[in-house]
C-alpha positions in Angstrom: -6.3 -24.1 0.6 -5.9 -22.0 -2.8 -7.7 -18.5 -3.4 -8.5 -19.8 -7.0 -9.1 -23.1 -7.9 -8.2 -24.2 -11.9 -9.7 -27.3 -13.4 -9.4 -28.4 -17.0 -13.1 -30.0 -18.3 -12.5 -30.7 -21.9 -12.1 -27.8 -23.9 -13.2 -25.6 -21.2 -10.8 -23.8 -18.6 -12.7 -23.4 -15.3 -11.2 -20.9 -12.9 -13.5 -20.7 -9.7 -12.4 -18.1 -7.2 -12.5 -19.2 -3.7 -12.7 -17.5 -0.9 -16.9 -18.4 0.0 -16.5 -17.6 4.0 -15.9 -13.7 2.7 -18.0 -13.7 -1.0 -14.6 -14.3 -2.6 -13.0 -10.9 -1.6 -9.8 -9.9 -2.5 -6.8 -10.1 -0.3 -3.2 -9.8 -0.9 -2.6 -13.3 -2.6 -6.0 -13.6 -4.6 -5.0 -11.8 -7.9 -1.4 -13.0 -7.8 -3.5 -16.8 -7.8 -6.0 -15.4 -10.5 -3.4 -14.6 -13.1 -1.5 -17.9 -12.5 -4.8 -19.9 -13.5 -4.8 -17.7 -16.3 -1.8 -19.0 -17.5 -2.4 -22.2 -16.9 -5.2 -22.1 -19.8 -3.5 -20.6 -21.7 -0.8 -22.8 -21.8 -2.8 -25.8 -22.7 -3.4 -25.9 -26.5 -6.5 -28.1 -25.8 -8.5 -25.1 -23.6 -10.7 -23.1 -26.3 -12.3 -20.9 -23.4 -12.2 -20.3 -19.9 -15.1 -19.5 -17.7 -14.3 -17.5 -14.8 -16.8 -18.0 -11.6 -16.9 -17.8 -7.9 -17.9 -20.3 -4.9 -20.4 -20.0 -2.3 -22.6 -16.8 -2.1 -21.3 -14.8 -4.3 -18.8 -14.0 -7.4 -16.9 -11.5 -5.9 -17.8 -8.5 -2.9 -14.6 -7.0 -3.6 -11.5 -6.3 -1.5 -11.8 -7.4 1.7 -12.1 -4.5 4.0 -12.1 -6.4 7.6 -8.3 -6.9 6.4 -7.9 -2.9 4.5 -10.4 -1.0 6.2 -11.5 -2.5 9.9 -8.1 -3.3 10.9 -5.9 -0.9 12.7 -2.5 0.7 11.1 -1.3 0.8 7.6 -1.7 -1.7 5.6 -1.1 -2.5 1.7 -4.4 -0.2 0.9 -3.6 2.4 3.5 -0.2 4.1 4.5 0.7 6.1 7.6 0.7 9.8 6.3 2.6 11.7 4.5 2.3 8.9 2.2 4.4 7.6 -0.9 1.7 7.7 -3.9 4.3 5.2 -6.3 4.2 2.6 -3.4 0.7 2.4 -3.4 0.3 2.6 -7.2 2.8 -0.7 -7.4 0.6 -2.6 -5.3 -2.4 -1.3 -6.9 -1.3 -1.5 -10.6 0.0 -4.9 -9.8 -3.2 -6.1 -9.1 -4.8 -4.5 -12.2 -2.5 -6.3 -13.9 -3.7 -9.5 -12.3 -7.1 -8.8 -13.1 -6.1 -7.7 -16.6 -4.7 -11.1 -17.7 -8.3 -12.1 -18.4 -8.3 -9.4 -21.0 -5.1 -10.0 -22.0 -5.6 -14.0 -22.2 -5.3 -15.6 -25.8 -8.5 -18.0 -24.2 -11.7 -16.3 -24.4 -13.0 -15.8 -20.6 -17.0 -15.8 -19.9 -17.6 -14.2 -16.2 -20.7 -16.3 -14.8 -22.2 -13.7 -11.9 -24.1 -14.9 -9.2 -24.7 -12.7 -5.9 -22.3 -10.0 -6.3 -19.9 -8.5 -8.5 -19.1 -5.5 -6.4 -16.1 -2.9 -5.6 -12.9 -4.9 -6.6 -14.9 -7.6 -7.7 -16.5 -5.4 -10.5 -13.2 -5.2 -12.0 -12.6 -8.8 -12.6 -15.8 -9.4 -14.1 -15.3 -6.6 -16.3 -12.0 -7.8 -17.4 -13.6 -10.7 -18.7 -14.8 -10.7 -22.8 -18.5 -11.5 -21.7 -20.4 -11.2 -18.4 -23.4 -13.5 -17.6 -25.5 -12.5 -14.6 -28.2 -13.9 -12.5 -30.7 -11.7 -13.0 -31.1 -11.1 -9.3 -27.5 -11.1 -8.8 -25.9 -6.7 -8.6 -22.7 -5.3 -9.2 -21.5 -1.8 -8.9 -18.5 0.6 -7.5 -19.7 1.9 -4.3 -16.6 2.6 -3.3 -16.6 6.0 -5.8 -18.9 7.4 -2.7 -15.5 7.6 -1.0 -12.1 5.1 -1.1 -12.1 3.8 -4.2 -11.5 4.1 -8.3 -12.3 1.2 -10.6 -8.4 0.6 -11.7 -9.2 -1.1 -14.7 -11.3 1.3 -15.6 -13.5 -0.9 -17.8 -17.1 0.7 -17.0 -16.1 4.0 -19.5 -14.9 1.4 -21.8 -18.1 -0.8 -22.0 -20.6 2.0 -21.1 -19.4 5.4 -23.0 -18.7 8.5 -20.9 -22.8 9.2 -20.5 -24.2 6.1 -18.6 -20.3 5.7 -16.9 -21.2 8.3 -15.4 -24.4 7.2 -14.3 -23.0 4.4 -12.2 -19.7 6.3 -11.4 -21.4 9.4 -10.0 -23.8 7.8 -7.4 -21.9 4.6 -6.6 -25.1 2.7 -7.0 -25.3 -1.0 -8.0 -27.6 -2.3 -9.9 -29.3 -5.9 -11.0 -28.4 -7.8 -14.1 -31.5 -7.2 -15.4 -30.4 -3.9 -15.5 -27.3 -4.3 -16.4 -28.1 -6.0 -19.2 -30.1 -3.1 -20.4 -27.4 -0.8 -19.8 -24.8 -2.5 -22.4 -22.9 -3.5 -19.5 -23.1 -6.9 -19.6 -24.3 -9.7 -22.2 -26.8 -11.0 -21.1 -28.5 -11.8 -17.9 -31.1 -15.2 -16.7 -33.1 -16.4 -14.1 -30.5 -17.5 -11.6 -31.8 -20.9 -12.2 -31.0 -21.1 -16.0 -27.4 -19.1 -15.5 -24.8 -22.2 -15.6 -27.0 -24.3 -18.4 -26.3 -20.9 -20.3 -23.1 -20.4 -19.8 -22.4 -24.1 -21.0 -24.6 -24.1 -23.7 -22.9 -20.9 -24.6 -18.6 -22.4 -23.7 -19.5 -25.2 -25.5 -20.6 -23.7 -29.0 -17.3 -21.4 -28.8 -15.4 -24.9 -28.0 -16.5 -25.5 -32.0 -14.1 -22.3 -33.3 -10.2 -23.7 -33.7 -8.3 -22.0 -31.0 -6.3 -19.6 -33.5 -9.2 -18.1 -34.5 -10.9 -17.2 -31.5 -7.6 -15.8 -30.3 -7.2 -13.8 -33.4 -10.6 -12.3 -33.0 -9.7 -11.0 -29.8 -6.6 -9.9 -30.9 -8.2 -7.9 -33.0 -11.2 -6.3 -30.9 -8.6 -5.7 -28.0 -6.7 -4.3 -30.1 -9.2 -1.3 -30.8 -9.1 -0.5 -27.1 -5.5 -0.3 -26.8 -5.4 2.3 -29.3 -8.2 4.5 -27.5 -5.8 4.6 -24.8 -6.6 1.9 -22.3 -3.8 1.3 -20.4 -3.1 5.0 -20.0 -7.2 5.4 -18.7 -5.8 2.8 -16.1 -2.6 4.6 -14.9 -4.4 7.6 -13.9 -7.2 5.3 -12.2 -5.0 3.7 -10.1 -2.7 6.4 -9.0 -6.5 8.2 -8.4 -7.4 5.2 -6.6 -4.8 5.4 -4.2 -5.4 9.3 -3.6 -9.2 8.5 -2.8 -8.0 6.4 0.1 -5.1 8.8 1.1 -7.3 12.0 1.1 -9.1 13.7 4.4 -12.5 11.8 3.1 -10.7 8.6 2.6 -8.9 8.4 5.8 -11.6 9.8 7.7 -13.7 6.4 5.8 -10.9 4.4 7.4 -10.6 5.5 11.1 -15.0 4.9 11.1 -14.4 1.3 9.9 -11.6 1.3 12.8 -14.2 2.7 15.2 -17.5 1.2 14.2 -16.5 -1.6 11.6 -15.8 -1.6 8.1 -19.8 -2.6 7.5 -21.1 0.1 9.7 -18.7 2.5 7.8 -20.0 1.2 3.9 -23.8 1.6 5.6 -23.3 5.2 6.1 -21.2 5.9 2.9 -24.0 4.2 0.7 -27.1 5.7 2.6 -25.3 9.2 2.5 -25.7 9.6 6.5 -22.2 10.4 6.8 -20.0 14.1 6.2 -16.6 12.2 5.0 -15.2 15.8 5.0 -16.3 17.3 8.0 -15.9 13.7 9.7 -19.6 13.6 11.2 -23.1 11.9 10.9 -26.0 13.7 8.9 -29.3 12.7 8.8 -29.5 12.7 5.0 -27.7 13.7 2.3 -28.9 17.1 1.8 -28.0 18.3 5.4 -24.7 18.7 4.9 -25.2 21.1 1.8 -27.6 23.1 4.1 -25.3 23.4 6.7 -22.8 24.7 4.5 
């Protein structure tokens, strides 16, 4: 069974990622499968636009952590120690990548969020050139409380430095409505009314000849290449793969090991748990009193 599904409707390019018995997170073969249904669009001179979405539950709950995190031993995510920081940032970078041919597509690509665009998932919505969101649906980086970096880097990019750091700092996700106000998104609906936008919205872009919308985003892309995108993303990866090789990160790894990996993001997101010192607190602010 693919990991992404591609169907032509039309004008419209319909990638649907799916993996709905896990919210669609990502394992080893999902962005390699992503970028190839990229291409596909983008190879048909009929597609105008693509609309990127997910199956079951969810959009996306990021990587999948029963496979990186809960599992014992190294893994793709997660090498014995000492370990080799340029074998990790190939694997990780190579997956930016993946996500990054929606940003690098000649199609426009619309994200249509329901449930969750969390973690890993985050990132491909982001990639997209608009996000739609049920207004009840969340997305956020939790995994900047401890393993994680967005790689692609795109919340500084779509935020500014100021409210970045606002969701970068506390990990925290938040609800499309809010979202929305942020400038993070473009716009989010009543869950009910999100694919009749989305359409309505595909379908009035299907009206623009193909060379044009690609020379539009040609154009607006090109203004974040020369602020230094793809450099933002080198360091972001290669930090990415130091949050998850450092004492905090592998002590996040051997409590997912011990206790499962949702036991493990329960205690990083409440702040009940000392990554450094490796032990429960009962909130946040004991560990700076026992200090």
């Amino acid at each position: 069974m693919p990991k992404v599904l591609y169907e032509k409707d039309g004008r419209i390019g319909r990638i649907t990622l799916n993996r709905p018995d896990v919210l669609n997170a990502i394992d080893d073969d999902l962005p390699e499968e992503l970028e190839a249904c990229v291409k596909k669009a983008n190879a048909d001179e009929n597609v105008h636009v693509i609309i990127l979405s997910g199956n079951g539950r969810a959009f996306c709950a990021g990587y999948d952590l029963t496979a990186y995190a809960q599992t014992a031993g190294a893994n793709n995510v997660t090498q014995e120690m000492p370990w080799d920081p340029m074998k990790d940032y190939a694997f990780m970078m190579k997956n930016t990548n993946c996500f990054m041919s929606l940003w690098r597509s000649y199609k426009p690509v619309l994200a249509k969020v329901h449930g969750y665009a969390v973690a890993g998932g985050s990132d491909i919505a982001l990639c997209c050139d608009m996000v739609f969101m049920a207004e009840n649906a969340h997305i956020g980086y939790m995994p900047v409380r401890v393993w994680g970096c967005p790689t692609t880097a795109m919340w500084v990019y779509r935020l500014g430095a100021e409210k970045a750091k606002r969701m970068l700092f506390t990990g925290d996700k938040i609800p499309g409505t809010e979202a929305e106000e942020l400038g993070l998104i473009y716009k989010a609906v009543p869950e009910s009314d999100l694919d009749q936008t989305v359409e309505d919205f595909a379908e009035r872009m299907c009206s623009v000849p193909v060379n044009q919308l690609m020379m539009q985003k040609l154009m607006i892309n090109q203004a974040y290449d020369n602020m230094g995108l793809s450099n933002t993303q080198m360091i972001a990866t290669v930090f990415d793969g130091i949050t998850r090789h450092s004492p905090e990160g592998l002590n996040f790894k051997k409590r997912a090991e011990e206790n499962s990996w949702k036991e493990a993001v329960r205690e990083r997101d409440l702040g009940t748990y000392d990554w450094t010192a490796d032990r429960a607190i009962n909130s946040p602010l004991q560990a700076s009193m026992d200090d």
